[in-house]
N, C-alpha and C positions, 0 to 999 in steps of 0.2 A: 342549627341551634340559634336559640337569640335571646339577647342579652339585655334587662332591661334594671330599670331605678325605681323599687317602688315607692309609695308616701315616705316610710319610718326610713327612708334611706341605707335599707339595706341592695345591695346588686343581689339578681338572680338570673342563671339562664332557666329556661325555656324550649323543649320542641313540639311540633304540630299535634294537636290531636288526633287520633286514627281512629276504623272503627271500632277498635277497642276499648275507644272511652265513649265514641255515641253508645253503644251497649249498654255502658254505665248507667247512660243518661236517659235511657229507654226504659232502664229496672224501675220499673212502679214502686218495689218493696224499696229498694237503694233511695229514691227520690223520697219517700213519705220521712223515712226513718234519718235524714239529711244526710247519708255515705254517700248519697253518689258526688256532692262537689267537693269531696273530701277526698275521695276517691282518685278521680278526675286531675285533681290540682297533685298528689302525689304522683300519680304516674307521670303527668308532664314537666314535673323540675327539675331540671336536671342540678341546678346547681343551688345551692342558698348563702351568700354568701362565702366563707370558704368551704362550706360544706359540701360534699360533693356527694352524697350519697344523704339527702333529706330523708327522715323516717315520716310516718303520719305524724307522730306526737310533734314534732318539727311543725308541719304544716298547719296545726292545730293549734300551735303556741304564736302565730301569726297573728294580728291584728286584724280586724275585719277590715279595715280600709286597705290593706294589703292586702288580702284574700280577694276583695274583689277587682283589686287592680289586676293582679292575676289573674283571676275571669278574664278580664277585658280584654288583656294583652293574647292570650288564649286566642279568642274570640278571631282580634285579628288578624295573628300568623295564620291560625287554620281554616277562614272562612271569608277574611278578607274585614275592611275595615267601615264599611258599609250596612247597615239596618236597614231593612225594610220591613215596618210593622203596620199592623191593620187595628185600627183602635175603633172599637164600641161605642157613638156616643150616650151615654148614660141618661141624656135626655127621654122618657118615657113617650114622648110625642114625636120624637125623631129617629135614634137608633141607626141614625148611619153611621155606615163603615168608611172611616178616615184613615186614608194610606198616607204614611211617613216616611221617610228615608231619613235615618241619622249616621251620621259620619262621627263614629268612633274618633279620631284622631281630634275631634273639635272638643271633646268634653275636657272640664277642668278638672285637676286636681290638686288638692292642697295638701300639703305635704306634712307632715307628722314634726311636733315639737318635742324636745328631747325630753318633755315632761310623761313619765309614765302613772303618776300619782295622784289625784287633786284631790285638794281642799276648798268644801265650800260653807257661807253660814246660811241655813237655811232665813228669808226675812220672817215669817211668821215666827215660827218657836225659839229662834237662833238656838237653831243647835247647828253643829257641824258634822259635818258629810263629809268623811271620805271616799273618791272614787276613784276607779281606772275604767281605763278602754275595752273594749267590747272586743274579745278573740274567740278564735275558731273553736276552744274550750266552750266557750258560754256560747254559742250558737248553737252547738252538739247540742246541751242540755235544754236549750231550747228548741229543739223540733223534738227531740223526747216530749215533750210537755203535750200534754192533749190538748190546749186552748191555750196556745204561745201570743201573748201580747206584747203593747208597746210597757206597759205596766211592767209585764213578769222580766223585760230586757231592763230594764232600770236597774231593778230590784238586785240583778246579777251582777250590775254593777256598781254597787254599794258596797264597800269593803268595811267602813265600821259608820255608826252614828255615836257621835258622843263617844269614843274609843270605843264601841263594843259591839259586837258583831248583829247587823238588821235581824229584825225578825218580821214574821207575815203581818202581825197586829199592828207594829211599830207603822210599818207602812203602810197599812190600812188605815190607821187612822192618822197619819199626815193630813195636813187642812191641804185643798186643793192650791191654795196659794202655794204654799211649799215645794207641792208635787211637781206642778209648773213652772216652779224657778228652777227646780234641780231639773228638769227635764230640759229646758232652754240653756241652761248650764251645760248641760253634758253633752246636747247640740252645737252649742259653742267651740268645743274644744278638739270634738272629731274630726277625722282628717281621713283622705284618701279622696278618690275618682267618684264625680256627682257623676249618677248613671239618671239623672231623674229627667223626666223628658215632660213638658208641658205644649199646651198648642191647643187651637181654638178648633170645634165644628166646624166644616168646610160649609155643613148646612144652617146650622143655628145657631152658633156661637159658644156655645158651651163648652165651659174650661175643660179640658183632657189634661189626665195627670196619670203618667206611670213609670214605674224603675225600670229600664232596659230588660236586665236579667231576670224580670221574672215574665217577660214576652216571650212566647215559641220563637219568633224569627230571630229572636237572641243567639240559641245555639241551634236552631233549624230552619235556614231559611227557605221560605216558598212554602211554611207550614200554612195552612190553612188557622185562619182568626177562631 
């Protein structure tokens, strides 16, 4: 077992994944409909705090930045703490295949403030925004979604405007100034494990940008790009 600290400073153990949870992570139906990391992070907790038997609804009640520290920590008891991924370059005139190695144990993470709540004034309308942080709740409901954006994640996270509960139009017609603030806002205040991986073309220079966990070599390494 192993024992780790996540961002929100709660303690949690941990044991290896087996191929009970690659299955998991094989289900096409499991992955579209987001159970399998739901799935996955249940079977392998052994403890949460002093909870010694985590339910899903537990797991779910998590923090995103804590869910994927969990990923990560995952990652590296049962596969080791090493990446190797094969990146695309997205240049049309080039397309080579850029191999990287990242070492898990070098990423940061920032650690969660005992603020669960915020308050912001929007600068356009000044109204005010209340938000919270983004958990394993509002991720569920966003891979439900048929067309999950950075938008419809916002939107989840807006608990009232002006005391009273968002609606679609409300934030539809927010002026983009607005949108932008509360979006930089909410960027601001997030916290857990940067999994974001940037790096040039080995052939042309072209910036590469991608999140660890959503690369095959993340939890299959030697997968084919």
């Amino acid at each position: 077992m192993y024992n780790i600290t996540l961002p929100s400073g709660i303690e949690a153990e941990i044991r290896e994944m087996t191929g009970a949870e690659e299955e998991i992570l094989t289900n096409q139906r499991l992955i579209k409909s987001g159970a399998a990391i739901n799935q996955v992070l249940k079977n392998c907790l052994v403890r949460l705090g002093e909870n010694e038997n985590p339910s899903m609804n537990d797991v779910l009640d998590l923090l995103s930045g804590d869910r994927l520290s969990l990923l990560v920590a995952l990652r590296k008891v049962s596969l080791g703490h090493e990446v190797s991924l094969e990146l695309m370059c997205p240049n049309p005139t080039c397309h080579e295949v850029n191999a990287l190695t990242i070492d898990l144990e070098s990423l940061e993470t920032k650690p969660f403030s005992q603020d669960r709540d915020f308050t912001f004034q929007l600068p356009a309308s000044k109204r005010t925004v209340r938000y919270r942080h983004m958990d394993g709740h509002m991720e569920k409901r966003l891979a439900a979604l048929k067309e999950p954006s950075v938008s419809s994640a916002m939107t989840m996270r807006v608990v009232t405007i002006d005391e009273k509960p968002p609606t679609k139009k409300v934030m539809t017609d927010m002026t983009l100034r607005d949108r932008h603030a509360l979006r930089n806002e909410m960027e601001r205040v997030n916290a857990g494990i940067d999994t974001t991986v940037t790096s040039e073309c080995f052939a042309c220079g072209q910036r590469l940008r991608t999140r660890l966990e959503s690369e095959p070599g993340f939890l299959f390494p030697g997968a084919a790009w």
